[in-house]
NUVEX-86266 format. One record per residue (C-alpha): chain; y, x negated, z negated; residue number from 0. Coordinates in steps of 0.001 Angstrom, whole numbers, plus 500000, padded with zeros to 6 digits. Each point is the difference from the previous one (the first is absolute). Last residue first. Layout:
NUVEX-86266
  mol      yy      xx      zz  seq
    A       Y       X       Z  NUM
...
end
This chain:
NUVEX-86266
  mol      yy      xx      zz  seq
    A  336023  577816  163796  647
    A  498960  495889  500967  646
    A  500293  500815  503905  645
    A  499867  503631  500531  644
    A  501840  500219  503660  643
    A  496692  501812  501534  642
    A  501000  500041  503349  641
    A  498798  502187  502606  640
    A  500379  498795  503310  639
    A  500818  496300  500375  638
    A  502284  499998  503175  637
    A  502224  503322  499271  636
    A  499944  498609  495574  635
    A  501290  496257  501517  634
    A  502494  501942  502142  633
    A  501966  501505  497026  632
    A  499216  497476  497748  631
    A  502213  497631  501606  630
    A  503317  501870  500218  629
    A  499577  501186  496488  628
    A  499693  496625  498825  627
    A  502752  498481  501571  626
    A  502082  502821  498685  625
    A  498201  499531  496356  624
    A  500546  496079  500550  623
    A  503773  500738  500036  622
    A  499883  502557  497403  621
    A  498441  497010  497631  620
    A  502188  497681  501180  619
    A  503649  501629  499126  618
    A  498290  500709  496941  617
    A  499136  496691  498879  616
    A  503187  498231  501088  615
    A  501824  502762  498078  614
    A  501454  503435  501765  613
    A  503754  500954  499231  612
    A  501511  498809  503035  611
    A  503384  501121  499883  610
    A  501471  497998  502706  609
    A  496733  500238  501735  608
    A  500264  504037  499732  607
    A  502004  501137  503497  606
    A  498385  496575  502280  605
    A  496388  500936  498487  604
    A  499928  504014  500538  603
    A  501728  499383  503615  602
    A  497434  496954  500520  601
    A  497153  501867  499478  600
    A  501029  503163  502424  599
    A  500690  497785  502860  598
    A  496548  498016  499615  597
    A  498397  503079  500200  596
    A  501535  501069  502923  595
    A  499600  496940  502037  594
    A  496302  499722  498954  593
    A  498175  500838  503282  592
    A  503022  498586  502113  591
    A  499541  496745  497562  590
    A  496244  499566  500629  589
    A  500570  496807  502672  588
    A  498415  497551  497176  587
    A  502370  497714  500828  586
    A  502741  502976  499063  585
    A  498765  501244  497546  584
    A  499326  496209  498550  583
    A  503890  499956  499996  582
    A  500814  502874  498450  581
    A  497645  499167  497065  580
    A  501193  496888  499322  579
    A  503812  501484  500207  578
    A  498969  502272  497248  577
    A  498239  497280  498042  576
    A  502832  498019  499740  575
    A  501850  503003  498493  574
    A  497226  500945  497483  573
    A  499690  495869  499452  572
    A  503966  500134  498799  571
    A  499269  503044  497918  570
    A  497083  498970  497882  569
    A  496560  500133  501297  568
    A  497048  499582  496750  567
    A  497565  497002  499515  566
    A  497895  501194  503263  565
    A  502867  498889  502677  564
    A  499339  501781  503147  563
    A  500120  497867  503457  562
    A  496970  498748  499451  561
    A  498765  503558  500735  560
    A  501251  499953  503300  559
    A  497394  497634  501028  558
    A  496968  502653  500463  557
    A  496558  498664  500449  556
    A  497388  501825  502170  555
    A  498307  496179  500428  554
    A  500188  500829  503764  553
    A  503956  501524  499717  552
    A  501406  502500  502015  551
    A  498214  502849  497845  550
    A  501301  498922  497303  549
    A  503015  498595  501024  548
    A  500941  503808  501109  547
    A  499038  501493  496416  546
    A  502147  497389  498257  545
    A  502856  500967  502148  544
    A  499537  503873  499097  543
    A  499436  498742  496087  542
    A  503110  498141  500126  541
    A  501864  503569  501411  540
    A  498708  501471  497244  539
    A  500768  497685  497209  538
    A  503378  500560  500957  537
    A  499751  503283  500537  536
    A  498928  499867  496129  535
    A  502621  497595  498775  534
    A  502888  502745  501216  533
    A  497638  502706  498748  532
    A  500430  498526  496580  531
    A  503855  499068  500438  530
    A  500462  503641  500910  529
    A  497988  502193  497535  528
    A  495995  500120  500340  527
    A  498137  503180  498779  526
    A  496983  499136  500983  525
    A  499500  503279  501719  524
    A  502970  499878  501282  523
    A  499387  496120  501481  522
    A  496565  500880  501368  521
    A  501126  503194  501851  520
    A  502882  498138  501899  519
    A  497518  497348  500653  518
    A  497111  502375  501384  517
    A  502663  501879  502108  516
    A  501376  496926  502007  515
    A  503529  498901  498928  514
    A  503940  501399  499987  513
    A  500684  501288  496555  512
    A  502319  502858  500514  511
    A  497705  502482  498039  510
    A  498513  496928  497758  509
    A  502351  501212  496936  508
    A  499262  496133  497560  507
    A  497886  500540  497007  506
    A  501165  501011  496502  505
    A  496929  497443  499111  504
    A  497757  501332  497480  503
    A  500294  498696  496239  502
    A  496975  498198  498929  501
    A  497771  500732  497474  500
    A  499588  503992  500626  499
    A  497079  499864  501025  498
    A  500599  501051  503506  497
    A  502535  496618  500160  496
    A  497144  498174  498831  495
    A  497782  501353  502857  494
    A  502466  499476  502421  493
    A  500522  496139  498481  492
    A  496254  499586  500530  491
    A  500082  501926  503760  490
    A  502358  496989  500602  489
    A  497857  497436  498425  488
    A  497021  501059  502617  487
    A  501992  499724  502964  486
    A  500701  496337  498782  485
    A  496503  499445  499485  484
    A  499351  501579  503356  483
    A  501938  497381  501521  482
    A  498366  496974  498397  481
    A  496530  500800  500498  480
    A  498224  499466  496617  479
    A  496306  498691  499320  478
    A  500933  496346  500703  477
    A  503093  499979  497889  476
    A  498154  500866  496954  475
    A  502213  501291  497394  474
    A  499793  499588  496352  473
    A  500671  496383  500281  472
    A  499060  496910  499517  471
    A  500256  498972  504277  470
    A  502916  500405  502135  469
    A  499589  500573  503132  468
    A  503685  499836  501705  467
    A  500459  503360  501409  466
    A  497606  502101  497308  465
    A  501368  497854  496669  464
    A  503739  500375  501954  463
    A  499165  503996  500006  462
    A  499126  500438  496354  461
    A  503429  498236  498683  460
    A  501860  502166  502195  459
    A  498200  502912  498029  458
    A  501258  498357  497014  457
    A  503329  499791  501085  456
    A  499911  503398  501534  455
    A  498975  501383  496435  454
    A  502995  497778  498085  453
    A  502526  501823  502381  452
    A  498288  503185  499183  451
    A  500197  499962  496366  450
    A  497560  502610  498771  449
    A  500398  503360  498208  448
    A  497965  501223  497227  447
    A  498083  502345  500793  446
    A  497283  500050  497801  445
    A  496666  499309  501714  444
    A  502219  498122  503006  443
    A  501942  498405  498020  442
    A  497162  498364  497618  441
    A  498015  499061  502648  440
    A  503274  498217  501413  439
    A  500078  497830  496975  438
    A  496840  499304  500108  437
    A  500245  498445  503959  436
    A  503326  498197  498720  435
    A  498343  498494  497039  434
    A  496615  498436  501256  433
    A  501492  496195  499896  432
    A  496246  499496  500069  431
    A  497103  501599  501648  430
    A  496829  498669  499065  429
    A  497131  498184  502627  428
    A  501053  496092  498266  427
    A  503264  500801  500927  426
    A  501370  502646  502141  425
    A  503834  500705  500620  424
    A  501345  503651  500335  423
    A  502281  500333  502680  422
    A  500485  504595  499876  421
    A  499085  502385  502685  420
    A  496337  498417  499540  419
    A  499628  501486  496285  418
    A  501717  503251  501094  417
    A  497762  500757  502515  416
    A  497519  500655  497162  415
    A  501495  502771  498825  414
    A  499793  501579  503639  413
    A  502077  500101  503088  412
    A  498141  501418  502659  411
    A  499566  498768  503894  410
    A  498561  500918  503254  409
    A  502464  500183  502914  408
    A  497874  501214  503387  407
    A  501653  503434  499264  406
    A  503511  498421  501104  405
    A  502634  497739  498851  404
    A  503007  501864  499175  403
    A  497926  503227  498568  402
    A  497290  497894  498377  401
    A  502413  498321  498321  400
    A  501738  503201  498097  399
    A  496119  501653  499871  398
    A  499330  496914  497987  397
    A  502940  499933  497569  396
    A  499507  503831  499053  395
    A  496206  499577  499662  394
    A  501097  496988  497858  393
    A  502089  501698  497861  392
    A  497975  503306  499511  391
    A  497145  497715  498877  390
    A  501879  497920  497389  389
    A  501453  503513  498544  388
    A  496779  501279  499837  387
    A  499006  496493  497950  386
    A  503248  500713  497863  385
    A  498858  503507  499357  384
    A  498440  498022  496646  383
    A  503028  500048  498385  382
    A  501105  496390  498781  381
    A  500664  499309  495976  380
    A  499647  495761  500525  379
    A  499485  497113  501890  378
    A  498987  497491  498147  377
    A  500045  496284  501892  376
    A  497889  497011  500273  375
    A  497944  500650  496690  374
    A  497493  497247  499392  373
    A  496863  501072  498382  372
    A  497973  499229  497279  371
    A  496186  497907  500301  370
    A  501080  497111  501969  369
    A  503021  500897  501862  368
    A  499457  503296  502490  367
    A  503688  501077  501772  366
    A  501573  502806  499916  365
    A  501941  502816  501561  364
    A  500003  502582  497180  363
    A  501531  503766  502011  362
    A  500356  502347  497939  361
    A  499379  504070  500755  360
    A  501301  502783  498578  359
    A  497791  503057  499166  358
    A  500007  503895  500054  357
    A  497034  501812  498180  356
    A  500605  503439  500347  355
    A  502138  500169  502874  354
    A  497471  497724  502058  353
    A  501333  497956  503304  352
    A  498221  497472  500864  351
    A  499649  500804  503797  350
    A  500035  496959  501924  349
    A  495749  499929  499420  348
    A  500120  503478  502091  347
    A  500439  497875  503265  346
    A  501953  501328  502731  345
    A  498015  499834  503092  344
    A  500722  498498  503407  343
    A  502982  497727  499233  342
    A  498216  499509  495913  341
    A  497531  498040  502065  340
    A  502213  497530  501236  339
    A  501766  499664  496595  338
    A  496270  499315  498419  337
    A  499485  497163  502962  336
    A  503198  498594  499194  335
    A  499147  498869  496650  334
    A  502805  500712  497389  333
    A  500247  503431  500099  332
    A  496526  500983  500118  331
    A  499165  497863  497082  330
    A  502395  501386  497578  329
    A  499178  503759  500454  328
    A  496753  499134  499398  327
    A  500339  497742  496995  326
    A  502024  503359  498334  325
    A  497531  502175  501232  324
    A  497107  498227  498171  323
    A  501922  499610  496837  322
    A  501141  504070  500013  321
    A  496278  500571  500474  320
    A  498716  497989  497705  319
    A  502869  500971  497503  318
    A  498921  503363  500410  317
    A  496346  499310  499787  316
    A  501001  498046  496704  315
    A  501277  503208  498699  314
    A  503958  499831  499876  313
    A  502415  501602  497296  312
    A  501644  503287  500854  311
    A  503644  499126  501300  310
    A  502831  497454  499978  309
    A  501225  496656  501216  308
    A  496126  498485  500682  307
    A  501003  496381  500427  306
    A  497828  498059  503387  305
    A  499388  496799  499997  304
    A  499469  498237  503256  303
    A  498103  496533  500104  302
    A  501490  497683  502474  301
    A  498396  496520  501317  300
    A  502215  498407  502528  299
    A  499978  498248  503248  298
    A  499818  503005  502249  297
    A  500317  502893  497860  296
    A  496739  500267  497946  295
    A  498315  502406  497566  294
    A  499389  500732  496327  293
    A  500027  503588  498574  292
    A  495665  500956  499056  291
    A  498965  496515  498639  290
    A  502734  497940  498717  289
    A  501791  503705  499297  288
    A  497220  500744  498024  287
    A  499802  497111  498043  286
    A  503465  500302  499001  285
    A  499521  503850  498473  284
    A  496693  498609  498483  283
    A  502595  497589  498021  282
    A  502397  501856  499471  281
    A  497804  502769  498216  280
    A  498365  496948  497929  279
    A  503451  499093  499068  278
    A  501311  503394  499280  277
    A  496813  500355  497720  276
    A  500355  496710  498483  275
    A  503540  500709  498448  274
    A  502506  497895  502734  273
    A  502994  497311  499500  272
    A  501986  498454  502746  271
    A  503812  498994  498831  270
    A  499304  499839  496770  269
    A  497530  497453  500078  268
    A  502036  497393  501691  267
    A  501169  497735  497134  266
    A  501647  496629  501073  265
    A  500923  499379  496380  264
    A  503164  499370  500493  263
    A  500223  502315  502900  262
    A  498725  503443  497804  261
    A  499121  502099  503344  260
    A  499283  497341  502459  259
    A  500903  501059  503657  258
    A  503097  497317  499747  257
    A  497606  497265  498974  256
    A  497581  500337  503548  255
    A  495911  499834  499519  254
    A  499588  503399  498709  253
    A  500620  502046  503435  252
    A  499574  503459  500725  251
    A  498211  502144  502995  250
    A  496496  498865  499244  249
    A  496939  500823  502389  248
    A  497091  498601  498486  247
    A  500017  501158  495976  246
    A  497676  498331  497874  245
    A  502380  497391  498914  244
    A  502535  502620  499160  243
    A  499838  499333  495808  242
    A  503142  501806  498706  241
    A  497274  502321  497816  240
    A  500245  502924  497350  239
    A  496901  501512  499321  238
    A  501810  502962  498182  237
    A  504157  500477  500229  236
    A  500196  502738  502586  235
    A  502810  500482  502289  234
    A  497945  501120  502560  233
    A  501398  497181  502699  232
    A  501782  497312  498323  231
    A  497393  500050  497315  230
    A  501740  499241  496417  229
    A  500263  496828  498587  228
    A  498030  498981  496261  227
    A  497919  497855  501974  226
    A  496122  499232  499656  225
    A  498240  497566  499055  224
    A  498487  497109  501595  223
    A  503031  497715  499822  222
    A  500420  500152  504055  221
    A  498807  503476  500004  220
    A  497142  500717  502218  219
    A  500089  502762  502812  218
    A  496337  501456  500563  217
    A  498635  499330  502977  216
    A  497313  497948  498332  215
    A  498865  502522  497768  214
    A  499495  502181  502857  213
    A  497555  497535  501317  212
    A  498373  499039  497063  211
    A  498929  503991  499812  210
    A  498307  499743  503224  209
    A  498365  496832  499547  208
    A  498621  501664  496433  207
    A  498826  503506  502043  206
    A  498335  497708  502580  205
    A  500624  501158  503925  204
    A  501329  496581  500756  203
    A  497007  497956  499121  202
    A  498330  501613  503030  201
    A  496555  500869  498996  200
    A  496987  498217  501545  199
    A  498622  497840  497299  198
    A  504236  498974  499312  197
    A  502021  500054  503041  196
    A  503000  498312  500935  195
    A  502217  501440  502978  194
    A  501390  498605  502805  193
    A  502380  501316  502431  192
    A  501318  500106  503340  191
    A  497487  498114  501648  190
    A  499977  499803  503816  189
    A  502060  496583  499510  188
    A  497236  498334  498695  187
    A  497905  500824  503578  186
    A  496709  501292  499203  185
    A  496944  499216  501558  184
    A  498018  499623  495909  183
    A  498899  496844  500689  182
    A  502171  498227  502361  181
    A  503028  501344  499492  180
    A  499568  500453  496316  179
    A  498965  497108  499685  178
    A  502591  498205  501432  177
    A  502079  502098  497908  176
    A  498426  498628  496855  175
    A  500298  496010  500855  174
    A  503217  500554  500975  173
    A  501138  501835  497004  172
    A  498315  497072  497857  171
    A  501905  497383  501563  170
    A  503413  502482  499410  169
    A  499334  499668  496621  168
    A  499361  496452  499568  167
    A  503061  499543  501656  166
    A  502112  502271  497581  165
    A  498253  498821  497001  164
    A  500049  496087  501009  163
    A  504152  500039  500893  162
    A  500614  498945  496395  161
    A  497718  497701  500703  160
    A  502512  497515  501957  159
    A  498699  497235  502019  158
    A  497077  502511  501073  157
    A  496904  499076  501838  156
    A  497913  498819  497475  155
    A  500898  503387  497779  154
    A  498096  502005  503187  153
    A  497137  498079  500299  152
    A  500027  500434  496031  151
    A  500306  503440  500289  150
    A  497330  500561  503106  149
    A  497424  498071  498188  148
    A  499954  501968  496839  147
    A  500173  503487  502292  146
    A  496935  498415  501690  145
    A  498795  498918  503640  144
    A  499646  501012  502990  143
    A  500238  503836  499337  142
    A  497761  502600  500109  141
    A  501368  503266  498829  140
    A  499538  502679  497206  139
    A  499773  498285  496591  138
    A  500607  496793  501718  137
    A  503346  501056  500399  136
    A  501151  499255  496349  135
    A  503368  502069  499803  134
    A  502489  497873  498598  133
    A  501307  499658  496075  132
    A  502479  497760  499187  131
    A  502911  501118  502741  130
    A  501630  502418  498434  129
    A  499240  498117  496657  128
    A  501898  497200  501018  127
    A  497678  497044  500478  126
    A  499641  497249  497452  125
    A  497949  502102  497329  124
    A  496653  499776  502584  123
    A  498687  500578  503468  122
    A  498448  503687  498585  121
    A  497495  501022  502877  120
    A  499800  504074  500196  119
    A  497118  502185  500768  118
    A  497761  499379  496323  117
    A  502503  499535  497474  116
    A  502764  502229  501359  115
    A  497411  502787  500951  114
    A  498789  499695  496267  113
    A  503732  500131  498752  112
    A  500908  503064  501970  111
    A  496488  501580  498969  110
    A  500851  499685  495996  109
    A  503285  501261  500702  108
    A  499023  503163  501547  107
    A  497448  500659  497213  106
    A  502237  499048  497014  105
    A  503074  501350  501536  104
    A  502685  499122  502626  103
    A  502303  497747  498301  102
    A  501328  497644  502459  101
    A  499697  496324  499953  100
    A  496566  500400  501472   99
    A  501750  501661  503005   98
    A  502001  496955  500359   97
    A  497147  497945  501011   96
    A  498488  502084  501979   95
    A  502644  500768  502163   94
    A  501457  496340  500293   93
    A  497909  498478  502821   92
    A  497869  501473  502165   91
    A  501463  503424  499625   90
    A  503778  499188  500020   89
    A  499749  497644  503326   88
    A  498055  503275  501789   87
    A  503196  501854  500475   86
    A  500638  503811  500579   85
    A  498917  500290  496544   84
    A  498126  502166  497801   83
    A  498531  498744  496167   82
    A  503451  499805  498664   81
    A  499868  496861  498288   80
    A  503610  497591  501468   79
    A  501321  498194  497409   78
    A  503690  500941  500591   77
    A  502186  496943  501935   76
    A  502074  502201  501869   75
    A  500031  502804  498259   74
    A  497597  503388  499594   73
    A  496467  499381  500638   72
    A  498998  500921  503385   71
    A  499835  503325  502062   70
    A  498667  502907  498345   69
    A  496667  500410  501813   68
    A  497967  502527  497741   67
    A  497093  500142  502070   66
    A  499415  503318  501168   65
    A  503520  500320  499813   64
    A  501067  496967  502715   63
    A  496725  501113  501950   62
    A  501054  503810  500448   61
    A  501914  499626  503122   60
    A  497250  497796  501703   59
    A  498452  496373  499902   58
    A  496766  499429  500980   57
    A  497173  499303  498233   56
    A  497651  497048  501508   55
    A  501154  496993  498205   54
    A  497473  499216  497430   53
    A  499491  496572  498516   52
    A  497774  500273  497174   51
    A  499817  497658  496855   50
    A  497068  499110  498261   49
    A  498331  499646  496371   48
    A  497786  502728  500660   47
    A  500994  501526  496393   46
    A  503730  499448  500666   45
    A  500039  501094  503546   44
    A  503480  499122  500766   43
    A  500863  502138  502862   42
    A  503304  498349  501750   41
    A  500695  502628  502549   40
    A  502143  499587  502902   39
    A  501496  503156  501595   38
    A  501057  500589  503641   37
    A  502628  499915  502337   36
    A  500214  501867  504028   35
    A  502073  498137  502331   34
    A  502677  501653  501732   33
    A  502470  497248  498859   32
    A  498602  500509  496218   31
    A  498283  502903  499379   30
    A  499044  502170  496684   29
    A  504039  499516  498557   28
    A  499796  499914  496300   27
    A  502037  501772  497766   26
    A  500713  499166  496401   25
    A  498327  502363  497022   24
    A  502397  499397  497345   23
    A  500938  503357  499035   22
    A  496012  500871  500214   21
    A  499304  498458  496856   20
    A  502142  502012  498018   19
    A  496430  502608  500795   18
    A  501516  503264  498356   17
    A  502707  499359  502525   16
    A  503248  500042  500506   15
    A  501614  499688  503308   14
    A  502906  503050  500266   13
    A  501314  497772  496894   12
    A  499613  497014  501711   11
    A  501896  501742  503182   10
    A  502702  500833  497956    9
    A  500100  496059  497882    8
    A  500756  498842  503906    7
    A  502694  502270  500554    6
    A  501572  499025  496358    5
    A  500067  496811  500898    4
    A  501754  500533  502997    3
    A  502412  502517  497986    2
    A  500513  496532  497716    1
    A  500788  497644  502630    0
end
């Protein structure tokens, strides 16, 4: 964990400011799904005695510094005062209030209190001070009938008042954002943030909110003092602190005995210790990556950290552009839009390599939990050529399919593909039981290898949720064909084999091999050995059946497929599926058109069924990949172009 640390304290280092302010700038996106966001202004006119609702500035790249947005108050249950939110619940409530708890100065203080006094309704000791204090929104709306009236409405209907804050609350909200809507023709979901203003000044652009800002980033020792440790970073042994509450993105733990560093005492301080300038460098280096290195794969949130190895230090336009290449390169190959357009022109973004700053990447899969974060799984010390790598692979793996199945095949494996190559179930709209899919993120940007057996079993897993419509899960089998799926999961294993995460098949010599062209090609490019392509024309000659019911049949059904066991063929049902398939040949009068291939399945299947090697799961998966291959064959000649991207 340390060299990740380390990455991050780099880029705070690259970071610093004059301004320390700036470190904690957080981003803000300008639209939300397309939609363009503005700012709301409370302008409390102190001399006027009135407050003005303005909501006509939009939001841009500059907004988050213009106005000092730095997020919310560190911890869960942190007073929350900083004077920009992305929330209105702060600002009519607890804002105020907590800002007069602050010292700001005699001048700034003294107009806190007076906007306290004459904006805000105090309903009394018995409330929780985050709740105490409430906007008054007769001060700039008309309501039907007072903030008085609406509490004790509000405290008639409530069995429980520990509940009254929290309802009252979201009472008031309603009775804002209707306005809003209707007076001001603003949607409350247009705003991204609101600001308080003091006679027309934002309150954030104060020198003394400012400097209570940096103040409150500041680690605290639990005792108030300092320690008498040394930094684990610079060695140095001033401002001494183990306190990480300020920190978002943690990599340690100090809630588990056996991480403690004195046990009977359940001391942790030695473990994590910082001076305040490697803190405050860690910390802008952290806020960066929330705001410049974050992305998504699928279901998860990643942020990318990159570790400068050696070289001339970084100006932050370096690391800007180092940072924007690196998201870059990530995006195109994990959408398959970006590895579509990388077929017709090869994207400078998958270049990252720079001899005089060279980097390693790490990969934080994570997921958000109150105000910290989650981490899913670290993947570590990876060479940014991985993503050229990724692209090579798949080109490879798609020109291999397109080959056997024709220029009408469109495909790509991406990053993403991964997630839906793998049974992931979904509760409550998150992935859980994620640790297969991470696990082969983490092979494939290190090369480790993966257990094929276990792969097919998964990929098994994928193609009964598609067959039998299962629901909760990461796959939708109404957006997937079955048979292209399977083609799909083929060109996956290809790709993993060009990656170096699967071993390649010694494949079987197809010289003597006694089958059409297209299957002959298919099974050495595959790189299928006997009991494989035994499965496969096996598969094949189901799929030939299939296709003949098809077309026989009004409903376009195809009965042969009962015949195949979806929870895995062992060798008894391989033989009883043999004769099957003779038979319905034969009813189906396409023997004389299959003889051959027929011939040449059962010679690989009667010399290897004593020494069938194959599981249940494999035996069924190159089974369905014959079917498969069979079916997609005509479907792509009758559809025209395909575009086989479901869920890349």
């Amino acid at each position: 964990m340390r060299t990740i640390i380390e990455g991050i304290i780099q880029m705070g280092e690259v970071l610093k400011s004059d301004d320390p302010i700036l470190n904690f700038i957080e981003k803000l996106q300008p639209k939300r799904r397309n939609k363009q966001l503005n700012v709301l202004k409370f302008n409390f006119l102190l001399e006027e005695d009135k407050l003005e609702i303005d909501v006509n500035e939009e939001i841009d790249s500059n907004t988050a510094k213009k106005y000092t947005f730095v997020g919310s108050a560190d911890g869960s249950n942190a007073a929350q005062w900083y004077a920009s939110s992305t929330s209105s619940n702060y600002h009519l409530t607890e804002t105020l209030y907590n800002l007069s708890q602050i010292d700001l100065g005699l001048e700034l203080n003294k107009k806190i209190q007076q906007i306290l006094k004459n904006f805000y309704v105090d309903f009394g000791e018995g409330m929780k001070s985050k709740y105490r204090y409430a906007l008054d929104l007769e001060k700039c709306i008309t309501i039907d009938k007072t903030m008085e009236n609406l509490f004790e409405e509000t405290k008639s209907e409530l069995d429980n008042e520990k509940k009254l804050g929290k309802v009252l609350l979201e009472k008031i909200k309603i009775k804002f954002d209707k306005y809003l809507n209707e007076e001001k023709g603003i949607e409350p979901g247009d705003i991204g943030l609101y600001i308080i203003f003091i006679d027309g000044k934002p309150l954030t652009n104060f020198k003394e909110y400012k400097e209570a800002v940096i103040e409150s980033k500041k680690p605290k020792s639990k005792d108030g003092k300092g320690n008498n440790g040394v930094c684990c970073i610079c060695g140095s042994t001033e401002d001494i602190s183990h306190d990480m509450t300020k920190t978002k993105i943690k990599f340690y733990t100090t809630n588990q005995l056996i991480f403690a560093s004195d046990v009977s005492t359940k001391n942790y301080y030695k473990n994590m210790q910082m001076c305040l300038d490697c803190m405050f460098k860690y910390l802008a280096g952290e806020n960066y990556i929330m705001n410049r290195l974050a992305s998504r794969l699928a279901a998860f949130d990643v942020y990318i950290i990159p570790q400068f190895i050696y070289g001339q230090p970084l100006n932050k336009n370096d690391l800007n552009i180092a940072a924007n290449k690196i998201v870059d390169s990530f995006n195109t190959v994990k959408s398959y839009e970006g590895m579509r357009g990388l077929r017709d022109e090869i994207s400078g973004a998958l270049d990252l390599r720079d001899e005089s700053s060279y980097f390693l990447l790490n990969f934080m899969f994570f997921k958000r939990s109150q105000k910290a974060t989650k981490i899913q799984r670290l993947i570590k010390d990876i060479n940014p050529s991985i993503f050229e790598k990724i692209r090579i692979s798949s080109e490879k793996a798609f020109l291999d399919f397109q080959k056997v199945l024709g220029q009408k095949y469109r495909g790509a494996i991406t990053l993403s593909t991964i997630y839906f190559m793998t049974p992931i179930r979904i509760s409550r709209g998150e992935a859980v039981e994620y640790r297969d899919v991470l696990e082969t993120y983490d092979a494939i940007l290190t090369g480790k290898k993966l257990n094929k057996k276990h792969l097919i079993k998964n990929l098994i897993e994928c193609i009964k949720i598609i067959r039998l419509s299962k629901d909760s899960y990461n796959i939708n089998p109404k957006e997937e064909i079955l048979e292209f799926y399977v083609m799909r999961a083929n060109m996956y294993i290809k790709f993993l084999e060009y990656m170096g995460c699967l071993k390649e098949g010694e494949g079987l010599d197809v010289s003597e091999l006694k089958v059409k062209d297209n299957i002959k090609n298919y099974i050495e490019k595959i790189g299928y050995d006997e009991q494989e392509t035994a499965m496969f024309l096996l598969g094949y000659l189901i799929g030939e059946i299939g296709n003949v019911q098809y077309k026989r049949t009004e409903e376009g059904s195809k009965p042969i497929l009962n015949k195949i066991n979806f929870n895995g063929i062992d060798k008894q049902k391989i033989i009883r599926l043999t004769k099957d398939v003779f038979n319905k040949l034969n009813q189906e009068k396409i023997r004389q058109y299959n003889e051959v291939t027929f011939f040449e399945m059962k010679r690989f299947l009667d010399g290897n069924i004593d020494n069938w090697k194959l599981n249940k799961d494999e035996s069924l998966f190159y089974l369905l990949s014959g079917y498969s291959f069979a079916t997609t064959i005509p479907m792509l000649r009758e559809k025209g172009d395909v575009l086989n991207d479901h869920n890349q």
